[in-house]
N, C-alpha and C positions, 0 to 999 in steps of 0.2 A: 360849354365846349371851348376847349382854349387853342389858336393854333399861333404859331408864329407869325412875324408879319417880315414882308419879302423886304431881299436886300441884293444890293447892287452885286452882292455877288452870286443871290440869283438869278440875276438877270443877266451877269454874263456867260453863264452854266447853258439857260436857256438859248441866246446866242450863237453859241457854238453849236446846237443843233439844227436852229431854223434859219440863223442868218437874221440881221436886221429886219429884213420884210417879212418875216413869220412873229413880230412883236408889235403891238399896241400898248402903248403909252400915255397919249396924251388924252386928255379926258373930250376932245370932240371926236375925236375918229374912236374912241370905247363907249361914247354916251347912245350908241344905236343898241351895245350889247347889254346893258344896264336895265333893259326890261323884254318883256316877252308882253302877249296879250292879255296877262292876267292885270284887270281892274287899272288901278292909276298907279301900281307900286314900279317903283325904282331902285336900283341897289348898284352899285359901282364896285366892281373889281379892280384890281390894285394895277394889272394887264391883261391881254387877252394873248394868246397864243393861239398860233394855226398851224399844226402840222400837218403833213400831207400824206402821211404814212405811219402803217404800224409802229413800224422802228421807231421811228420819231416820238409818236405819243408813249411808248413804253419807255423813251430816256426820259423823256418830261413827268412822267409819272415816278420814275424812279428817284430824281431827284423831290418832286414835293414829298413825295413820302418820307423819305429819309429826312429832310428838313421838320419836318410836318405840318404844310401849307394848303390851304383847303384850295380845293379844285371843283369846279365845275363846268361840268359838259354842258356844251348847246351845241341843238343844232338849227330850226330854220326860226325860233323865235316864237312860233305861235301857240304854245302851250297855254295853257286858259288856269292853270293850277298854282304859277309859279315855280314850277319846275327847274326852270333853267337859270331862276334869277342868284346871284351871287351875294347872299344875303351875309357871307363873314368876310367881303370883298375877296383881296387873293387873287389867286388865278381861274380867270374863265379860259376854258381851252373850247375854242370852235372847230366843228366838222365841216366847215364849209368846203374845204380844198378834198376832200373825202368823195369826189361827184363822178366817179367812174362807172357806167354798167359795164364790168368785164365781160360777162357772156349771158348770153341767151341759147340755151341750149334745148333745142326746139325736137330733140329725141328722146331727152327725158323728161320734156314741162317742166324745166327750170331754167331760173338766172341768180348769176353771184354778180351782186351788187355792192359796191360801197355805201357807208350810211351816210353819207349827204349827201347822194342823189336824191333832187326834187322828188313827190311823190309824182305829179303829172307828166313829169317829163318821163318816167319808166312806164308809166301804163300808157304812155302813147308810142312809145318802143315797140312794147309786146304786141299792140293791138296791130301795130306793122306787118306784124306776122301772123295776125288772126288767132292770136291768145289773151287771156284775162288775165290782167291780175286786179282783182274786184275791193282791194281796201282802197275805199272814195272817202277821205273825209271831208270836209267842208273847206279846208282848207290845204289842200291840195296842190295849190299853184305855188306855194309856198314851201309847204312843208318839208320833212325830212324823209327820210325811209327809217333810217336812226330814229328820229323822236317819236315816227306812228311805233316802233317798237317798243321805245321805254316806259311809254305810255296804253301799248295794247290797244293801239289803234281800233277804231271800229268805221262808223259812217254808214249810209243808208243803206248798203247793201249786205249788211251783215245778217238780216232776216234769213238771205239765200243761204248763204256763201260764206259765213261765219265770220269773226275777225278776224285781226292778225295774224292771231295764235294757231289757226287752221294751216297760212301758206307758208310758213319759217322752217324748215330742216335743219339750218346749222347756223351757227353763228362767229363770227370773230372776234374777241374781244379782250381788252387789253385791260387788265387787273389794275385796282389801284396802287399795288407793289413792282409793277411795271410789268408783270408778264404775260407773255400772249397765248392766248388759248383757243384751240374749236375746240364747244362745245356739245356737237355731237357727230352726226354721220350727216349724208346725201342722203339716204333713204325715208323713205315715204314710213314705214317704221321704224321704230327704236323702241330698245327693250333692256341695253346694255348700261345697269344701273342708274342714279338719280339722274332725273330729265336737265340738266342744267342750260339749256336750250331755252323751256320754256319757263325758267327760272329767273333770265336775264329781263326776257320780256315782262311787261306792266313793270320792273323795278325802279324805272323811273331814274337811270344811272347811276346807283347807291351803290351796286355792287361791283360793274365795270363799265368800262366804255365799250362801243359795239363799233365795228370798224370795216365788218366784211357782213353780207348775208346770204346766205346759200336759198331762193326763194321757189316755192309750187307754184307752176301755172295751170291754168284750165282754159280749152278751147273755148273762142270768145262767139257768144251766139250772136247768131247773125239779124234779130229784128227785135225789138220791144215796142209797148204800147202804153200810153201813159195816160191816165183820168184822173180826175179832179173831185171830188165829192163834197159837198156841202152838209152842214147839220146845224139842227139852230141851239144846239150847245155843246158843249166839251166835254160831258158826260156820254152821251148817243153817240161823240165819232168812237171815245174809246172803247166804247161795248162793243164796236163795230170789230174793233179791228180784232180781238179774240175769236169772234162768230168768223170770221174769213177761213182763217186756219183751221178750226174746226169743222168745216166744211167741206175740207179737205186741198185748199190751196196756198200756196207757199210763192207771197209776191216776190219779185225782185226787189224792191222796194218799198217801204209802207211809210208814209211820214205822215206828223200831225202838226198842225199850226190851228192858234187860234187867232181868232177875229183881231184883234190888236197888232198882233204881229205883221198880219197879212197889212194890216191899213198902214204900218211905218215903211213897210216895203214902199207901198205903190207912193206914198209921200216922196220916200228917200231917192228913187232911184227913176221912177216917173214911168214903171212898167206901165202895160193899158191890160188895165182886167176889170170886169164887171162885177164887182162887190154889193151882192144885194144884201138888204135892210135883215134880212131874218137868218141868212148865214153868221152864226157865231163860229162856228171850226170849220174844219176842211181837214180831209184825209187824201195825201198826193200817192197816189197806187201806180208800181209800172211792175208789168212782166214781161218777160222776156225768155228768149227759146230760139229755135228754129224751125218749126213746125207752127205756121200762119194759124191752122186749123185748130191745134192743140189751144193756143192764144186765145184764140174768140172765145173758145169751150170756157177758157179759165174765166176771163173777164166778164163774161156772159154769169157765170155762179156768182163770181164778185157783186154781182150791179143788184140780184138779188138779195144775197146777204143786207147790202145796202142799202138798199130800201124795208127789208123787214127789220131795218135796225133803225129807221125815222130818217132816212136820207133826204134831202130838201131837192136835190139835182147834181147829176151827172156828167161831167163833160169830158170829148176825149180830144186830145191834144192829134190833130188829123196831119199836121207838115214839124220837120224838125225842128223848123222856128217856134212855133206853138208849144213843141217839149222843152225847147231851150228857154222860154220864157216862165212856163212853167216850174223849173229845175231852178232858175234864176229869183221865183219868190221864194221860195223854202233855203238856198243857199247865201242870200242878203240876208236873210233875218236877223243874224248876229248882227252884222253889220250896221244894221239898220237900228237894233236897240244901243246901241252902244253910241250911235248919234242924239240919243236924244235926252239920257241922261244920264247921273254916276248910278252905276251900275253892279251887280255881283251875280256871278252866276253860278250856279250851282247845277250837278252831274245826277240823277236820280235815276235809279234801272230797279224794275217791279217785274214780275211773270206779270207776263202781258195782260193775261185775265184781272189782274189787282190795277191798270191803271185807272178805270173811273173814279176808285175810291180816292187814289193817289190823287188825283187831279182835282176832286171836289173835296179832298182837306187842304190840299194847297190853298186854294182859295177860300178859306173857310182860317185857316193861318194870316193869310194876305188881311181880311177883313179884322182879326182880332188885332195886327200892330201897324195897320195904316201903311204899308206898303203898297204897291203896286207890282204884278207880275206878268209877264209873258211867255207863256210856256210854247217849247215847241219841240221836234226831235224824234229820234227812231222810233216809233211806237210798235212798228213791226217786232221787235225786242225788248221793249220794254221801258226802252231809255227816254226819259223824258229828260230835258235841260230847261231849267228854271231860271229866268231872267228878274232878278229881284231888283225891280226901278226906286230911286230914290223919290223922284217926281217930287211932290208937295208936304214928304215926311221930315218931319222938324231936326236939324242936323243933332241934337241932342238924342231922341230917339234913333236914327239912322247910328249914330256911334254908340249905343248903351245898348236897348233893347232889341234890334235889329238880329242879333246873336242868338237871343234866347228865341228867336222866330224861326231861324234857321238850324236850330238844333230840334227843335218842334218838327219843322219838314224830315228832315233825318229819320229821327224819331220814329213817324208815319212812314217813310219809306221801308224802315227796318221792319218795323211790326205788321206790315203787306207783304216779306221774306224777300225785300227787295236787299240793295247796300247803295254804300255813299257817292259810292263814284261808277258813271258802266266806261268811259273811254277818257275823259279827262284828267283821271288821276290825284293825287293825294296832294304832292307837293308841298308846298308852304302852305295854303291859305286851308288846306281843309284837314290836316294831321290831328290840329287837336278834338276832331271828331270821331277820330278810328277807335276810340277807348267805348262808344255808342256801337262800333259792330262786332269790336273783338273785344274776348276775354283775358285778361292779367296774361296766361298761358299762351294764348295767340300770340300777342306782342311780343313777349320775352322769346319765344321760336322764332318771329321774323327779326328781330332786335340781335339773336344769337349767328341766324342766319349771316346779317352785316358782318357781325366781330371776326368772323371765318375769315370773308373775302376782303374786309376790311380793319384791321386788326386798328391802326390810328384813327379809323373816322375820318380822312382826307377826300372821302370821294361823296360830290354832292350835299356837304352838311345841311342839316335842319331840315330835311324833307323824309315829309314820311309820319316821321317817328317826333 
């Protein structure tokens, strides 16, 4: 991919739009833009630009295009995929000035959002007014509204309440040819030809940039209850968590961690929990509602399931500090693995019934290349995220064979009728594994897909594809 390299006249193209304080230049005020959360990779773009508006980012677009200067969108950084990184330098153009919640419109259970409003700060908006908006991912405090889209956001409540792709009706978004478009209606259906709505979404910003969102809300229930489950291995929670559902209950939440994980927490972060000798996994269960009664009934099925599935012990988090501390080991765990050493993570989502298998070839993989793993992640859905530790693998191994381990988990993910990625996305580090889900035909439709919306390839290069 060939693209031009920028020049002082366009930077003062650029200028005239944002004004010197919509430019980054110098390489310490652009070296925070230079990486996201994926692994230890770096890339430097040539400037960063910040527009504040539509308008703005469609002159900005209008010129790289025309020039043909590769561009990428970021927004809050924390993509786990590489997504954001500017891997042909160029222009990185940030959503950060994009933080407006225009409206909350509390008679149709909607709000139009700009996409770089914080995820936390809009659900604590809505929640003002006793509405949901239920995409939690793990990093939240941070994130975008923009990037849980380009990425098809999920997090632990998507068991309920489905991802992203359930609460988005319209979209704004501003082409890499510079023009601006909604792509669909307000309405709760749409029927009025291709969905390009949910098109934009999981694209991963290849196609355009996303600048407005027209978002569903749902009334926010008023109590949840949350337990703790033990199992003295990784196979027994995941058998657990299929018998749940089948049973006829549908948690708000269903996560799984295992033994490892749980012990880097309480190391890292110095929570107080009681870690006994024969808990290898743990499954963190909350439901929620409003009807106390209805709750017990569910939880009450739950703790059975649980025990005829080889549950070791039960506990229910009884004050909100107890849930928060709770919610606080399963949301450190990244955190936590990524202090202890170089690290790669990997996105895996199975029908829920195929995680045991999943989970006991991981480790069955782990043992055959001397790696180390820590699994943890939505199990109510399926999604397991693989923590592959360098620990004590000989750096020769970790750079040569380490690949052909990770194509191995794939592999076993695919052939359980799972795919590569459930909420993390393709991006840089995991493209050249989409040829393991898709066939020659698949690719060439999403590849054709681009040349549409992107006729030069200016928008996000190298990801994906």
């Amino acid at each position: 991919m060939r693209f031009n390299k920028l020049t002082e006249e366009h930077l003062m193209q650029f200028r005239e739009i944002l004004g010197d304080e919509g430019l980054l230049l110098e390489k310490g005020p652009i070296s925070p833009y230079a990486k996201d959360e994926t692994e230890d990779l770096e890339y430097f773009p040539e400037v960063v630009l910040k527009p504040a508006t539509a308008e703005e980012l469609s002159a900005l677009l209008k010129i790289c295009n025309s020039y043909q200067l590769p561009v990428t969108p970021r927004g809050g950084g924390t993509g786990l995929s590489g997504g954001a990184l500017p891997v042909f330098g160029g222009v990185l153009v940030s959503m950060e000035r994009f933080d407006k919640i225009l409206e909350i419109d509390e008679r149709n259970l909607q709000a139009t959002v700009e996409s770089g409003v914080i995820t936390e700060v809009f659900m604590q908006k809505v929640a003002e007014k006793g509405l949901l908006y239920p995409i939690d991912p793990a990093s939240k405090s941070r994130s975008f509204i923009g990037g849980n889209l380009a990425h098809g956001c999920g997090g632990p409540r998507v068991v309920k309440y489905g991802t992203i792709r359930e609460y988005i009706l319209n979209l704004e978004v501003v082409l890499p040819t510079g023009e601006i478009l909604w792509t669909g209606a307000n309405t709760i259906k749409y029927a009025a030809g291709y969905n390009l709505t949910q098109l934009m979404i999981g694209a991963e910003g290849t196609l355009g940039i996303i600048t407005k969102a027209v978002v569903k809300l749902i009334p926010r229930p008023s109590m949840d209850l949350l337990m703790l489950a033990s199992f003295p291995s990784n196979e027994q929670a995941c058998s657990a968590v299929s018998a749940i559902f089948r049973a006829g209950i549908v948690p708000s939440a269903l996560e799984f961690m295992e033994r490892k994980g749980v012990e880097w927490v309480i190391a890292y972060d110095a929570i107080p929990f009681d870690l006994k000798d024969d808990a290898n996994a743990f499954l963190l269960i909350e439901v929620d509602g409003s009807n106390l009664d209805v709750m017990n009934s569910d939880c009450d099925q739950i703790r059975q399931v649980l025990e005829m599935n080889g549950c070791l012990e039960i506990s229910f988090a009884g004050t909100p500090e107890q849930k928060q501390d709770l919610w606080r080991i399963r949301r450190m765990m990244p955190v936590s693995v990524k202090s202890n050493s170089i690290y790669k993570e990997e996105d895996t989502v199975v029908p829920r019934a195929e995680l045991p298998k999943l989970i006991h070839g991981i480790k069955e993989i782990e043992r055959k290349y001397g790696f180390q793993s820590v699994c943890y992640g939505h199990a109510g859905d399926g999604n397991l995220h693989v923590n592959i530790i360098k620990g004590n693998m000989p750096d020769t191994d970790w750079n040569t064979k380490l690949k052909d381990g990770i194509r191995e988990i794939f592999e076993l993910t695919i052939s359980l009728g799972g795919t590569i990625s459930g909420e993390h996305g393709i991006g840089l580090v995991q493209k050249e594994f989409m040829p393991l889900k898709y066939s020659p035909l698949h690719m060439a439709l999403m590849k054709g897909i681009k040349q549409v919306f992107d006729p030069n390839g200016i928008l996000n290069p190298g990801k994906i594809f």
